[in-house]
C-alpha positions as CSV (number, residue, x, y, z in Angstrom):
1,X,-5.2,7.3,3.1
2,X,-7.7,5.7,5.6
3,X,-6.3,5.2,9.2
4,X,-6.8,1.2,9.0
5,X,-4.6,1.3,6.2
6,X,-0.8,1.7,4.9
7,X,1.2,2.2,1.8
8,X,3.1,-1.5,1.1
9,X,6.8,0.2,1.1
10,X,6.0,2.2,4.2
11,X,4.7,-0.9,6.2
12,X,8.0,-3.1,4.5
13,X,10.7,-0.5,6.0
14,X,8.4,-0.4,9.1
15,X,8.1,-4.5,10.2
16,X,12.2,-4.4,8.8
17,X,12.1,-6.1,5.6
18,X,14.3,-3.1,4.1
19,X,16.9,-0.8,5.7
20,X,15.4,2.0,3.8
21,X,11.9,3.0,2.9
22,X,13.9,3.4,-1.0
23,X,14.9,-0.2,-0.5
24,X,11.3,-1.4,0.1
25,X,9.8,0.8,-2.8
26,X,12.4,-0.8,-5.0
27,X,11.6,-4.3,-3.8
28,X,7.9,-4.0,-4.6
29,X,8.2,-2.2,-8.1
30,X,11.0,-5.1,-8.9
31,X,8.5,-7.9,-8.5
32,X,10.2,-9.4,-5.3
33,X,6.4,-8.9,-3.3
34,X,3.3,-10.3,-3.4
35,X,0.1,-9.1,-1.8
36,X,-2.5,-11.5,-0.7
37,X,-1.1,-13.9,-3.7
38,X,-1.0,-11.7,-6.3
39,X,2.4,-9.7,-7.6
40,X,2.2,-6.0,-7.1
41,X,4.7,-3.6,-8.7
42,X,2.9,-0.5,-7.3
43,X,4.8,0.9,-3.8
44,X,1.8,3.3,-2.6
45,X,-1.0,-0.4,-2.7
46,X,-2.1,0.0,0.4
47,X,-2.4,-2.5,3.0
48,X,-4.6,-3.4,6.2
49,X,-4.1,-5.6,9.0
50,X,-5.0,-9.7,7.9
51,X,-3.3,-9.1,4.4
52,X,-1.1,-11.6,3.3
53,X,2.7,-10.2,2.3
54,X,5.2,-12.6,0.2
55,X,8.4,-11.1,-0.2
56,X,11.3,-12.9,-2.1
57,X,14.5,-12.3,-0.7
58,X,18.0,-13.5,-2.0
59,X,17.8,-16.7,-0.1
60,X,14.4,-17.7,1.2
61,X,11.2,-16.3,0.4
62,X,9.0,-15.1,3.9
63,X,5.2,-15.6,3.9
64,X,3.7,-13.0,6.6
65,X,0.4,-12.1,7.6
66,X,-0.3,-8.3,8.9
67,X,-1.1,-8.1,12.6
68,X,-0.6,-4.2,12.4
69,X,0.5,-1.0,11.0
70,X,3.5,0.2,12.3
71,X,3.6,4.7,13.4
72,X,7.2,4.6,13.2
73,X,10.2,2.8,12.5
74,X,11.6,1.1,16.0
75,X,13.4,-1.2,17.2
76,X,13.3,-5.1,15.7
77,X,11.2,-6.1,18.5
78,X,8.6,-3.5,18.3
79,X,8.6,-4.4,14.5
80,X,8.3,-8.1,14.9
81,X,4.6,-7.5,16.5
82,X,3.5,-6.3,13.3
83,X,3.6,-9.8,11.4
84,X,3.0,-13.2,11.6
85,X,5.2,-15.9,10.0
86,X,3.1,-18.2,7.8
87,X,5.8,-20.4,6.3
88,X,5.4,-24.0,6.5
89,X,9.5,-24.6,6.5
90,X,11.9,-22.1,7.6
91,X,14.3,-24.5,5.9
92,X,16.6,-23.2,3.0
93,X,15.1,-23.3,-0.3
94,X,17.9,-25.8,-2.1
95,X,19.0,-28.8,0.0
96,X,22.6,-29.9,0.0
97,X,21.2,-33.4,-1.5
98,X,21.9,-31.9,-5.2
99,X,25.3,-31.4,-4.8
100,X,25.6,-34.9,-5.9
């Protein structure tokens, strides 16, 4: 693979979206991630820095732009400088309001 880029699941387990590079190969192949809008089920995609990552978790879904590929796996600082949050509202997804 070409320097400038990165396979999806490698770049997941690197900026801490999974605890384990397994984990972030079974997110994308389980349809919880999208790549520059469009749902990807294929771990190895490759990505480059200005993509656009959606990944649905449990209870919110994150919206991150890639400011760089990570070389290793470090601490959660080191990994927070390789995204950029793009959500409007870091809100929960379902308000108390409908609890009637």
């Amino acid at each position: 693979m070409r320097e400038d880029r990165q396979r999806l699941d490698k770049w997941l387990w690197f900026a801490r979206f999974a605890k384990t590079r397994t984990l972030a190969a079974k997110l994308v192949t389980g349809g919880y991630v999208r790549l520059n809008g469009l749902r990807t089920d294929n771990a190895a995609k490759s990505v480059a820095v200005g993509d656009v990552v959606t990944v649905a978790l449990p209870r919110t879904t994150l919206v991150v732009r890639i400011e760089g590929l990570g070389e290793r796996r470090g601490p959660a600082t080191e990994a927070r400088l390789l995204y950029a949050h793009l959500n409007q509202d870091n809100g929960p997804l379902v308000s108390d309001l409908d609890n009637g």
